[in-house]
N, C-alpha and C positions, 0 to 999 in steps of 0.2 A: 574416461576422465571427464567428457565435455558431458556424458550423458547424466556424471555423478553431482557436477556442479547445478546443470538444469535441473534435476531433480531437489537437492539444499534450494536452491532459489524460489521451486514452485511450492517445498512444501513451506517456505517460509511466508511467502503471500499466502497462500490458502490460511495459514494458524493465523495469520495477522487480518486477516479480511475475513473469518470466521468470529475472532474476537471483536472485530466494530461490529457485526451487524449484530451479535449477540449483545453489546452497549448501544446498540442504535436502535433497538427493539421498545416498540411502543411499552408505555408504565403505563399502574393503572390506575383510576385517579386519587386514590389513597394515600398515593403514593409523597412522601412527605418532601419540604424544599430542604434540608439537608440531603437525603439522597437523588433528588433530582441533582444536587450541587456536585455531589462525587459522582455522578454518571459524566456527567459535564467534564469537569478532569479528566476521568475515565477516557472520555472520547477524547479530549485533546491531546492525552498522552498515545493514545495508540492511532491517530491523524498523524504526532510525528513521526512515530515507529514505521507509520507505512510509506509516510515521505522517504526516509531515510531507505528501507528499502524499493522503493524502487529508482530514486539513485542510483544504489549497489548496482541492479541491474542491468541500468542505463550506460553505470560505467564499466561493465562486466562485460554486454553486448557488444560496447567500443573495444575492448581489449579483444574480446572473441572475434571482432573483425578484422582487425589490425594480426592476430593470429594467421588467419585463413587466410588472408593477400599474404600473409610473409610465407607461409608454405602451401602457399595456390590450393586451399583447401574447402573448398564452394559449399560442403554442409557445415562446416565454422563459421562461413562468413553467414548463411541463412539463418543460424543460429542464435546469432549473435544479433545478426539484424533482428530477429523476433522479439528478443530480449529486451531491446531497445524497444520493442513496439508497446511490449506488454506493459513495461516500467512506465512507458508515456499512461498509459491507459490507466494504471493505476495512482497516478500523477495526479491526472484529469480527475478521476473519481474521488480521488484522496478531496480535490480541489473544493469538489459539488458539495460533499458531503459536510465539510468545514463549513463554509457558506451557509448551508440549512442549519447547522449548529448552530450558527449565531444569531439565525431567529428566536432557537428557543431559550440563547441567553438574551437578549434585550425582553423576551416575555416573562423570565426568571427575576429577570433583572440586574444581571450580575454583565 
């Protein structure tokens, strides 16, 4: 069960941080400000998708730990702590990533 959840969770990050860097991938310079404009959304909309997921995981981690103390189960609790580690990680990177977007909205102009 914990291995089927781990599994939903990682392939969820990997589809959703495949799709930013697939939207975060350099354009070339042809490329026109209407679609730089819908990359931009693009990227905001899947900045929250990954916020939101690693949440989930943050608060999935707490549940999986709070699990393994209640039936003294020490690869739940490791589990769960990682979970929690990963979500932070992708937290942070969601964070950076945001940030550098909005250089190239004040260059856009938007």
């Amino acid at each position: 069960m914990n291995k089927i959840i781990m599994a939903v969770v990682v392939t969820l990050i990997v589809a959703g941080g495949a799709g930013y860097m697939i939207g975060a991938s350099s354009m070339s310079e042809d490329t026109s400000t209407e679609e730089l404009s819908e990359s931009i959304v693009m990227m905001k909309k899947q900045s929250l998708a990954i916020k939101q997921m690693s949440e989930m995981m943050k608060t999935g981690g707490m549940m999986m730990q709070e699990l393994g103390t209640k039936y003294k189960d020490d690869s739940m609790m490791n589990q769960g702590k990682d979970m929690m580690i990963v979500g932070d990680k992708y937290m942070k990177e969601n964070q950076e990533a945001s940030t550098n977007s909005g250089s190239m909205q004040k260059v856009m102009g938007e």
